[in-house]
C-alpha positions in Angstrom: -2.5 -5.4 -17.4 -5.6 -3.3 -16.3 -6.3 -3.0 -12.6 -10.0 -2.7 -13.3 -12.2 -5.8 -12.0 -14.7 -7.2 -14.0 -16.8 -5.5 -11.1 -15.2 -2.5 -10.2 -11.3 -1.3 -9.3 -9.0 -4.4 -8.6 -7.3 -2.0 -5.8 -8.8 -0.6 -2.8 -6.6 2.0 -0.7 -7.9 2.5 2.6 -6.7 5.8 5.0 -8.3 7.0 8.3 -10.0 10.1 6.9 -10.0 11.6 3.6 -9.7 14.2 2.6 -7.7 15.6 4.8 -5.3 19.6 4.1 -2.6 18.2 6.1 -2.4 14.7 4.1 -0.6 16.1 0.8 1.7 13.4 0.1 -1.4 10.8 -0.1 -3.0 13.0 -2.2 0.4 13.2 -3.8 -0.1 9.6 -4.1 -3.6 9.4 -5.2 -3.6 11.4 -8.0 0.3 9.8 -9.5 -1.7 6.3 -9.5 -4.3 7.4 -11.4 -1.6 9.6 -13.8 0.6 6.1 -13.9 -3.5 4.0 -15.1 -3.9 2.4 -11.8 -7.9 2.2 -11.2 -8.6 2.2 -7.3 -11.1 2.9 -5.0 -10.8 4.7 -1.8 -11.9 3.5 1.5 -12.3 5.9 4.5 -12.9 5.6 8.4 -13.7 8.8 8.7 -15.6 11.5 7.1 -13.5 14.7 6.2 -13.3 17.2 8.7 -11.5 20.5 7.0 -13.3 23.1 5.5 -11.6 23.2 2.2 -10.1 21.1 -0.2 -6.6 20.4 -2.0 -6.7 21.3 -5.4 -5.3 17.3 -6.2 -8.3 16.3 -4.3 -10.6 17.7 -7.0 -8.5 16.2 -9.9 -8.9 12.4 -7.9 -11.6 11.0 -9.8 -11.4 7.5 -7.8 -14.7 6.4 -6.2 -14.7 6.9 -2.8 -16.6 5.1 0.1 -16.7 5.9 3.9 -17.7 3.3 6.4 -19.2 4.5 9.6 -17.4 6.1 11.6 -19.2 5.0 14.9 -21.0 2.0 14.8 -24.2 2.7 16.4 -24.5 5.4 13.5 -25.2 2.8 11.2 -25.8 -0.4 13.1 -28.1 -2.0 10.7 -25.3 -1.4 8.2 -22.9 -3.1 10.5 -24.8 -5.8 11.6 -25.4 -6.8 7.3 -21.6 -6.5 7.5 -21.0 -9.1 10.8 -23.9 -11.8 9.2 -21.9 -11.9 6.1 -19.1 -12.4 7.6 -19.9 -15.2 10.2 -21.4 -16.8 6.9 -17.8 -17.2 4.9 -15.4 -20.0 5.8 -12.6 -17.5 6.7 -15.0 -16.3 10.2 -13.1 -19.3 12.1 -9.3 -17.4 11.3 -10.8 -13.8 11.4 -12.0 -14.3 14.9 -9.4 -16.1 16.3 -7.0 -13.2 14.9 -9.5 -10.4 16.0 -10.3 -12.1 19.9 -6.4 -12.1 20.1 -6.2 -9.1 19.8 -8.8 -7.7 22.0 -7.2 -9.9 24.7 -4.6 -7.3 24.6 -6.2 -4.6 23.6 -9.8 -4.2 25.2 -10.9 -1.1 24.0 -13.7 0.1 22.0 -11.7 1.3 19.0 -10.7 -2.4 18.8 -14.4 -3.5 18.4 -15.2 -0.1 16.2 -12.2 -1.9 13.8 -14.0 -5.4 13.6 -17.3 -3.4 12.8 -16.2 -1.4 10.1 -14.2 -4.3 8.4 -16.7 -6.3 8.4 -18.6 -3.4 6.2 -15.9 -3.3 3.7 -15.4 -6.8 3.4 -18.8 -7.0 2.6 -19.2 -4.0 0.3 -16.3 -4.7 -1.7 -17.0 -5.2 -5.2 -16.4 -8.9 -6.5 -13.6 -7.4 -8.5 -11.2 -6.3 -5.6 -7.9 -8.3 -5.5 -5.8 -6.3 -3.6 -6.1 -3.9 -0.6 -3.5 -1.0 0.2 -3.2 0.8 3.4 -2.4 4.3 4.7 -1.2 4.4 8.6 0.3 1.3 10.1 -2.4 1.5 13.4 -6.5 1.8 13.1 -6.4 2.0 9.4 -4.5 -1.5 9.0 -6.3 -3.2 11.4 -9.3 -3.0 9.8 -7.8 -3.4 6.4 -6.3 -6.7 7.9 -10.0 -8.0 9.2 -11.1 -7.2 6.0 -8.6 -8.9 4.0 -8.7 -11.9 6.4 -12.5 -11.8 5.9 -12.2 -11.6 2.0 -9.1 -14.2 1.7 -7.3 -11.1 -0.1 -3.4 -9.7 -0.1 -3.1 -6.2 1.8 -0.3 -4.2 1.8 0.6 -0.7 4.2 2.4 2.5 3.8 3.2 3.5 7.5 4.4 7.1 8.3 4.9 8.5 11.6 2.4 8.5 14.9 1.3 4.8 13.5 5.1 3.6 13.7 5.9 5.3 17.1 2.8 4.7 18.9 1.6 1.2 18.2 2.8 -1.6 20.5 5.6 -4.3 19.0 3.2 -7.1 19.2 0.8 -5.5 17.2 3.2 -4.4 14.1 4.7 -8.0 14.4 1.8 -9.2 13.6 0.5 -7.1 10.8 4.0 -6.8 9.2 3.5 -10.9 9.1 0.1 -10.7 7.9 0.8 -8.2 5.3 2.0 -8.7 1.8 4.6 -6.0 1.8 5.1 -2.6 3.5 6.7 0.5 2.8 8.0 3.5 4.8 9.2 6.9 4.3 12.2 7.4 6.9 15.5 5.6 7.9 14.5 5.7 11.5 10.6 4.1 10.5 12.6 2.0 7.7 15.1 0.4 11.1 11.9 -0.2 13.4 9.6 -2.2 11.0 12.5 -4.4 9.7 13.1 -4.9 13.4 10.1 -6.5 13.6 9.5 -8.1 10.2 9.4 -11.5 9.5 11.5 -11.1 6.5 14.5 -8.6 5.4 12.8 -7.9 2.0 8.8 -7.1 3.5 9.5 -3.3 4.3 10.9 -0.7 1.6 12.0 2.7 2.4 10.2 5.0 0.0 10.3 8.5 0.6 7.1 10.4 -0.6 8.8 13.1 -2.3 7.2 16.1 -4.0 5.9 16.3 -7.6 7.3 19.7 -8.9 5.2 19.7 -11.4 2.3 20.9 -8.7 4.3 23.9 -7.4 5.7 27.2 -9.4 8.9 28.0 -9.7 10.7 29.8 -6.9 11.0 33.6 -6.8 13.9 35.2 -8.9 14.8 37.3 -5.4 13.2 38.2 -2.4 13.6 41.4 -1.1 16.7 41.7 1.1 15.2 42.1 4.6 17.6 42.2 7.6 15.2 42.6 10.2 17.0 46.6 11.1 13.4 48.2 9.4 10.1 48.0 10.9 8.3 48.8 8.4 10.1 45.5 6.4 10.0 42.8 8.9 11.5 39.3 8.0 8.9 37.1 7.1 9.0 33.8 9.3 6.6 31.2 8.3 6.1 27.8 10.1 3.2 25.3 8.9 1.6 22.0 10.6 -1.0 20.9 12.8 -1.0 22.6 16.4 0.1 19.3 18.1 2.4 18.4 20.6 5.3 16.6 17.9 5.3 20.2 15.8 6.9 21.8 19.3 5.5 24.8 18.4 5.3 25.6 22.0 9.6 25.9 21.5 9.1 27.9 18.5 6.9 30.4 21.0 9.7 30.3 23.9 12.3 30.7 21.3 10.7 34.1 19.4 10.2 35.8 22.8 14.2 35.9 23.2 14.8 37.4 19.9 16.4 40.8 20.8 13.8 43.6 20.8 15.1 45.4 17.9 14.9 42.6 15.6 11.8 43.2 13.6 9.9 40.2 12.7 6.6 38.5 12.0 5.5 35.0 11.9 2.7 33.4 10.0 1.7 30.0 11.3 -1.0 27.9 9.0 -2.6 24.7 10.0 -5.4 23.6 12.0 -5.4 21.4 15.3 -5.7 21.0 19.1 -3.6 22.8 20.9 -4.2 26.5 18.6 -5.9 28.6 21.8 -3.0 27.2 24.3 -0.2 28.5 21.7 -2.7 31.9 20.8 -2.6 31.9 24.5 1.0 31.1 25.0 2.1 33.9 22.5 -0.8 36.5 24.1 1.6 36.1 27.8 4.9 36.7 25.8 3.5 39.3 24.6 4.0 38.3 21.0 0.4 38.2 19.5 0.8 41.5 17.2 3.4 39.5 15.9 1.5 36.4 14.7 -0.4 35.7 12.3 -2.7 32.4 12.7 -4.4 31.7 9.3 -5.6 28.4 10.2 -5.8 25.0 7.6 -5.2 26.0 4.4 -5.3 24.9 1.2 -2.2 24.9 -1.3 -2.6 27.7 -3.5 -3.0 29.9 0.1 0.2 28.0 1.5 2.2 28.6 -1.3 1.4 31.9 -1.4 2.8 32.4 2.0 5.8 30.3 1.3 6.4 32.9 -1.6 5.6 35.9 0.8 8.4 34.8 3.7 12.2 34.8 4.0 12.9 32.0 6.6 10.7 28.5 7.3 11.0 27.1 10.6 9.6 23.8 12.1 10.9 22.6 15.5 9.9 19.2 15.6 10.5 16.9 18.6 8.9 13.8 20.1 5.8 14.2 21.8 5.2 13.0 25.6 3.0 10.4 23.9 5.8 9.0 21.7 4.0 10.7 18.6 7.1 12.4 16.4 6.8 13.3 12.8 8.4 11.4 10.0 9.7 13.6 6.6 6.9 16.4 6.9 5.8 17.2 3.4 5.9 21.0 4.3 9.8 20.6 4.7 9.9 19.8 1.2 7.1 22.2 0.4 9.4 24.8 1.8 12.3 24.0 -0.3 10.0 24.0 -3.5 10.2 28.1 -2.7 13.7 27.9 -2.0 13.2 29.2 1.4 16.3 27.9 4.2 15.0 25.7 6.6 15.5 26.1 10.1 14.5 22.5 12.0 15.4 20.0 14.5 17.9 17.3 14.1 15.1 14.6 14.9 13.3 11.8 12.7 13.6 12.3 9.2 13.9 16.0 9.0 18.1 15.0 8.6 17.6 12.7 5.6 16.6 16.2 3.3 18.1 18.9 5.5 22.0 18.7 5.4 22.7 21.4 8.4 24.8 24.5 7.1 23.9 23.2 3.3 19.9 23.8 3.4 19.6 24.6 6.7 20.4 24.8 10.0 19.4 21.5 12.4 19.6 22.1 16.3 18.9 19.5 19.0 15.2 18.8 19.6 13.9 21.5 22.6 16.9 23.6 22.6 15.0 27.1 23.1 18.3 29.6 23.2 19.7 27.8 20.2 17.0 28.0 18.0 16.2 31.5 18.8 20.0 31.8 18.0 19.1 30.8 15.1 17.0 32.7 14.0 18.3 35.4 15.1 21.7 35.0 12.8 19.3 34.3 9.6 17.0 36.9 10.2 20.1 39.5 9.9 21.8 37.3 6.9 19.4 38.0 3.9 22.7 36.6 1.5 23.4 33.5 3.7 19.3 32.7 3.3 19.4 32.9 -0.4 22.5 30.8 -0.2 21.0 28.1 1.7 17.2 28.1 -0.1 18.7 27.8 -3.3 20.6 24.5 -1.7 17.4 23.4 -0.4 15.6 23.8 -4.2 18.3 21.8 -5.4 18.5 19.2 -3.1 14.7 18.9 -3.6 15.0 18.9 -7.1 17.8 16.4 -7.5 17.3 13.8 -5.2 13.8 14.1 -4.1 11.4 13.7 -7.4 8.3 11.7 -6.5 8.3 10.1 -9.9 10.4 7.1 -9.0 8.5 6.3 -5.7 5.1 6.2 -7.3 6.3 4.0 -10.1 8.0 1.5 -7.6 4.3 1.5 -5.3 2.2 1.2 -8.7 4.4 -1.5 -10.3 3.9 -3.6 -6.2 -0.3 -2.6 -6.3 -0.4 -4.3 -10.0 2.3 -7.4 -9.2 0.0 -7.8 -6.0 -3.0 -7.9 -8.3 -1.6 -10.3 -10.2 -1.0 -12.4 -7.4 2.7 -12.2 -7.3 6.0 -9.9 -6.1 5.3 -10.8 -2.2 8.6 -8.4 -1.5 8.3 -4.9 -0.9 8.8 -2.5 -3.7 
């Protein structure tokens, strides 16, 4: 069955902002639809942001569409978009759905939502059945408005933040309201079925990593013990400076290493918080011993993964409730066979097996994890030990093959106007 529309792509997969460098494993996801025949269009809130692109990004041929990102931007736009809707039958459910919401939730985001769903339902080609969502919070409320608006099936993939940070009334009602859902940790996979209105709605689907995009990992690295200053061990840690990476640990934990311990850290990704932690490392007195190299995109990053010995990501829950899910860059890691040292926390546990591919210590514990990375830094055998264990693991058990086929065989049943359950 083709998923192209008499008028366009039968599909439309909606995400906050695209593209986006620290987004791989929708990208990921992109580009194995289109592989797999899956024609789709893309729908974003936002405008990119980042300076360069991932390579899959230029391989994506999908059309893409952005609606505005503030309203008054476009308001002639968005007003076209509200008379069309107010003109369909469906404007009686779609505002009693949307007013309920801004009842509890009177913000401005909430109307931005309304506005830019009302856009996309009314620049939708005639040939859209079915709409697919990234991100659980903004981005499905205004694929929900729009599907409401359109009388069309939507479906979501939620991650992370979106899981953690939006209220229980308001993933109730989506998970209701949604065709089918699926998530990409055990912990994620516990809360939505918590709160769905059926066992079978949510799937857990872990993103995985398609080898195919990565090299091999290096026949040896050089056996660095840290006892040689002009060989340093090669730390490398990679994510967006925000609170949930606790990179601000990672800091605190470096500055107990023992002085005689040579090392060096690269750090890559963008994000808010970079001049506190440049900061934080300057009153250390670690900043000869950092490297910051910023968002990068994936030939640069797995450069660096092929340059370190050890990859370290601390994660831990942010004040906020923000916490990561599976990051991609765990996985990422293990594509280079590098050991993993990480947190115990969300679904860092589901690919790292402490002592196996890594070492997991409790979320904010400073002395361990400089501990840590202390023992590892002097252990250039135990390392290669524990990165080949974390290539394997990757390669075994974590293909992204099998998830893609199970989400394109659900975006074509939905099509078709069957296969309510999750994948």
């Amino acid at each position: 069955m083709s998923t192209e529309g008499a008028e366009g792509p039968a599909v439309a997969i909606a995400m906050k902002g695209y593209p986006r460098l620290s987004e791989t494993f929708i990208a990921q996801e992109l580009l194995g639809l289109q592989r797999l025949g899956l024609s789709f269009a893309i729908w974003s809130l936002r405008h990119p942001t980042d300076g360069a692109r991932h390579m899959m990004h230029q391989e994506i041929t999908a059309p893409l569409h952005y609606l505005p990102e503030y309203l008054h931007d476009d308001w002639p736009r968005v007003l076209r978009g509200i008379a069309r809707a107010v003109a369909r039958p469906s404007i009686v459910r779609l505002l009693g759905v949307f007013l309920r919401d801004l009842a509890r939730d009177r913000t401005r985001n909430r109307l931005r939502r309304f506005g830019q769903a009302c856009v996309m339902a009314r620049e939708l080609p005639a040939g859209t059945r079915h709409l697919h969502v990234h991100y659980l919070h903004t981005p499905a409320s205004v694929i929900r408005y729009a599907a409401l608006s359109r009388g069309l099936s939507w479906s979501f993939s939620a991650h992370a933040k979106d899981i953690w940070t939006t209220p229980d009334w308001e993933k109730r009602e989506k998970i209701a309201d949604a065709h089918w859902g699926v998530t990409c940790t055990r912990d994620g996979h516990a809360e939505l079925s918590r709160l769905a209105d059926r066992p079978d709605k949510v799937a857990l689907l872990y993103h995985g990593l398609d080898l195919s995009r990565f090299p091999a990992p290096p026949d040896a690295r050089a056996p660095r013990d840290g006892s040689d200053p002009a060989a340093p061990v090669r730390l490398i840690t990679i994510g967006r400076a925000v609170a949930k990476k606790g990179f601000d640990d990672l800091l605190a934990s470096l500055a107990l290493l023992p002085a005689e311990l040579n090392w060096r850290l690269v750090h890559i990704g963008g994000g808010e918080m970079l001049s506190a932690l440049k900061a934080q490392a300057g009153a250390l007195g670690l900043a000869s011993r950092i490297e910051w190299r910023g968002a990068q995109a994936q030939d640069a990053v797995i450069a660096a993964l092929r340059e370190a010995d050890l990859f370290v990501l601390p994660s831990k829950q942010a004040e906020n409730g923000d916490r990561d899910g599976l990051p991609n860059v765990v996985m990422e890691a293990a594509s280079q066979a590098l050991p993993i040292v990480a947190t115990d926390f969300a679904g860092i546990p589901e690919f790292v097996q402490h002592g196996r591919e890594g070492l997991l210590l409790r979320p904010g514990d400073v002395t361990a994890l400089a501990k840590a990375l202390d023992g590892l830094a002097r252990d250039p055998q135990g390392r290669a030990k524990l990165g080949d264990a974390a290539f394997n693991r990757l390669r075994t058990a974590f293909s992204a093959q099998a998830g893609l086929e199970r989400v394109y065989r659900a975006l074509r049943e939905a099509v078709a106007g069957k296969g309510a359950a999750a994948p």
